[in-house]
C-alpha positions as CSV (number, residue, x, y, z in Angstrom):
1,X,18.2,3.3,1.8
2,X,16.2,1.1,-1.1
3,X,15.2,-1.7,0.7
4,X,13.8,-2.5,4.5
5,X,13.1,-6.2,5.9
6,X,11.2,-7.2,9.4
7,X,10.0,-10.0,10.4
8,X,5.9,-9.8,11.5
9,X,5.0,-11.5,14.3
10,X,1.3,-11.1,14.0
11,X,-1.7,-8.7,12.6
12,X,-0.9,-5.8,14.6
13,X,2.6,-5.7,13.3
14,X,1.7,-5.4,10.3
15,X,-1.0,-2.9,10.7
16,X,2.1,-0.7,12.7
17,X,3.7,-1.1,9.0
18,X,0.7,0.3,7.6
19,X,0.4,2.8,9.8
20,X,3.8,4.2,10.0
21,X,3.8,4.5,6.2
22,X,0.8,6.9,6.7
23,X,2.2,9.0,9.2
24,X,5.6,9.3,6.9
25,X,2.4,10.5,4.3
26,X,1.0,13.1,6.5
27,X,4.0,14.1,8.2
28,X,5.6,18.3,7.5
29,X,9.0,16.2,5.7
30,X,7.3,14.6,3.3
31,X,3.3,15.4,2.6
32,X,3.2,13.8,-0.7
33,X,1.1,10.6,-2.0
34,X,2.2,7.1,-2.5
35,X,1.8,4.3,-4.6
36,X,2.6,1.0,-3.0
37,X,2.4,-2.6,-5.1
38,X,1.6,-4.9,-2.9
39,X,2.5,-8.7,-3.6
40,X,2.3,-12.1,-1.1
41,X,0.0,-14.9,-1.1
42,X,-3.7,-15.1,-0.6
43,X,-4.2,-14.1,3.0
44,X,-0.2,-13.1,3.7
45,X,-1.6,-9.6,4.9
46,X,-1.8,-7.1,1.9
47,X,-5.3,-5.9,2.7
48,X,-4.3,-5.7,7.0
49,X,-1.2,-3.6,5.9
50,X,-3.5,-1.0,4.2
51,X,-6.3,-1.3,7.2
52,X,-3.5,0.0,9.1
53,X,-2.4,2.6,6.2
54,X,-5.9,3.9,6.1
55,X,-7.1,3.7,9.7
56,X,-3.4,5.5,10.3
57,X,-4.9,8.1,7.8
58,X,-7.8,9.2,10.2
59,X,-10.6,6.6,8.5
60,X,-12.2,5.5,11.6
61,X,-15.0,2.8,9.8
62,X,-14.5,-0.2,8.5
63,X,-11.9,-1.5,5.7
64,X,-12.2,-4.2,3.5
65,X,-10.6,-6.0,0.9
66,X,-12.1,-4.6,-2.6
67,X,-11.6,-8.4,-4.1
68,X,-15.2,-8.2,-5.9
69,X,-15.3,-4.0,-6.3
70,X,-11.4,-3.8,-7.7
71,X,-11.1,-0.5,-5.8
72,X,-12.4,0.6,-2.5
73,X,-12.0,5.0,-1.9
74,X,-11.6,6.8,1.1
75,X,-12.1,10.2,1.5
76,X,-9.8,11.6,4.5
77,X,-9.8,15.5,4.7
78,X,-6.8,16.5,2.1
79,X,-5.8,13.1,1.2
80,X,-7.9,10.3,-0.5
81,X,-7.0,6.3,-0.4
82,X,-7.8,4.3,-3.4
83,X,-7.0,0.2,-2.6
84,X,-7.1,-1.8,-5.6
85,X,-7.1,-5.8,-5.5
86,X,-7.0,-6.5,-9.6
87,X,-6.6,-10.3,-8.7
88,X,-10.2,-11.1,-10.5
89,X,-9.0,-9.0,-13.1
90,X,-9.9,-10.9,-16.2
91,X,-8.3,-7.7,-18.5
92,X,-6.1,-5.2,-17.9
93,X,-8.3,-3.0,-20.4
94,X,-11.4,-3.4,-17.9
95,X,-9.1,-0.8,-15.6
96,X,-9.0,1.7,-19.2
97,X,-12.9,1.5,-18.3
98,X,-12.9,2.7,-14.9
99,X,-10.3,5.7,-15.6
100,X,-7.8,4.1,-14.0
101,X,-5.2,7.3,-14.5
102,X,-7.5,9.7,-12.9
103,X,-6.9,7.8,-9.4
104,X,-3.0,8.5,-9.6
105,X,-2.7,12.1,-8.7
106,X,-1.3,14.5,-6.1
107,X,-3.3,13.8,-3.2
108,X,-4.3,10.5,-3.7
109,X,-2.4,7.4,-2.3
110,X,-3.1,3.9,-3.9
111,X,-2.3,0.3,-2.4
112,X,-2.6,-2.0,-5.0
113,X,-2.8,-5.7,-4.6
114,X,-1.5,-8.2,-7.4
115,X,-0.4,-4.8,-9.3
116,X,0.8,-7.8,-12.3
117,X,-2.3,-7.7,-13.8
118,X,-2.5,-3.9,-14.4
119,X,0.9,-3.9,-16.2
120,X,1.1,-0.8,-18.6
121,X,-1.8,0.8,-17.0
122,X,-0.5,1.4,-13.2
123,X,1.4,4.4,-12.2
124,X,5.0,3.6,-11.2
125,X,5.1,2.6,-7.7
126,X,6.8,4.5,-5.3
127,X,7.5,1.2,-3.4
128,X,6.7,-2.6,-3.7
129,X,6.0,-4.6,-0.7
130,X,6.1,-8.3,-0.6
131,X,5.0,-10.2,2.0
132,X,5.8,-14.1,2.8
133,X,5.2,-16.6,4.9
134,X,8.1,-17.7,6.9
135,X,7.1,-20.4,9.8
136,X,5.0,-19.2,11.9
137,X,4.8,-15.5,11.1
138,X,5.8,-12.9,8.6
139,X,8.7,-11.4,6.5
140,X,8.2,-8.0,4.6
141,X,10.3,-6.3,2.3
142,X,9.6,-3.0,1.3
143,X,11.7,-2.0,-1.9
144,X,11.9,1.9,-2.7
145,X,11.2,2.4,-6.4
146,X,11.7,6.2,-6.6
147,X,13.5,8.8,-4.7
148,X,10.1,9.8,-2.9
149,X,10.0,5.9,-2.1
150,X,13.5,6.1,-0.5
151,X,12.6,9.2,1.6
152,X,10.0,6.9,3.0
153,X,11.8,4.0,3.8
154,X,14.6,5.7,5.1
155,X,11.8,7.2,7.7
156,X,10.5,4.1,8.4
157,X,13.5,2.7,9.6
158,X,13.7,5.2,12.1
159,X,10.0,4.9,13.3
160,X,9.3,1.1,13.1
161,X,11.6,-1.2,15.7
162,X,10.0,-5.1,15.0
């Protein structure tokens, strides 16, 4: 399975998104990181998605959207969360500054919002999510990118009834 489509109702169907995805993460099949592009709108729900990714992961505090800090970390026993939002990105180059390819490693899973303006400099996703508005609520895609990305998805369809 590549692709996987539901329809989101409200915030805490998408944070059951996020959530499933990091129980998939942590579970004995598959214990191996992600990389997720995330792509929709301003305010379509990328940063609630990973809330529900992270808080899935065991983080019990607060998570915000790292609009002004391009990259908020979370440390979460053997696995750390990066989330990147690169929309006030003004280069890609600034990312070459912060060492972006020492985030992309084995334990580490990163969410990264508007993932366009890192082009070159990203680690190939694992999946991209998009996210739209349709009438009153949500639609999300999730597209499998890699054969670990497939696994997931494929899990996900079994877990997640929307």
């Amino acid at each position: 399975m590549k692709q996987l489509e539901y329809f989101l109702a409200d915030e805490t169907a998408t944070i059951a998104i996020g959530s499933g995805l990091a129980d998939i993460v942590k579970s004995a099949t598959v214990q191996q990181a992600l990389v997720v592009y995330l792509n929709g709108d301003l305010g379509a729900g990328k940063t609630t998605l990973t809330r529900g990714f992270v808080r899935g992961m065991g983080h019990a505090g607060n998570v915000k959207s790292p609009t002004y800090t391009l990259v908020e970390p979370y440390e979460l026993g053997e696995w750390r969360v990066f989330h990147f939002d690169l929309y006030r990105l003004a280069d890609a180059e600034e990312l070459e500054y912060m060492g972006i390819r020492d985030y992309f490693n084995n334990d580490c899973c990163c969410f990264i919002e508007w993932p366009e303006k890192g082009a070159g400099l990203l680690a190939k996703a694992d999946l991209i999510i998009n996210i739209a508005y349709q009438d009153e609520q949500r639609v999300i895609q999730l597209q499998a990118e890699t054969v670990h990305g497939e696994q997931v998805i494929k899990e996900l369809a079994q877990i997640i009834k929307l």
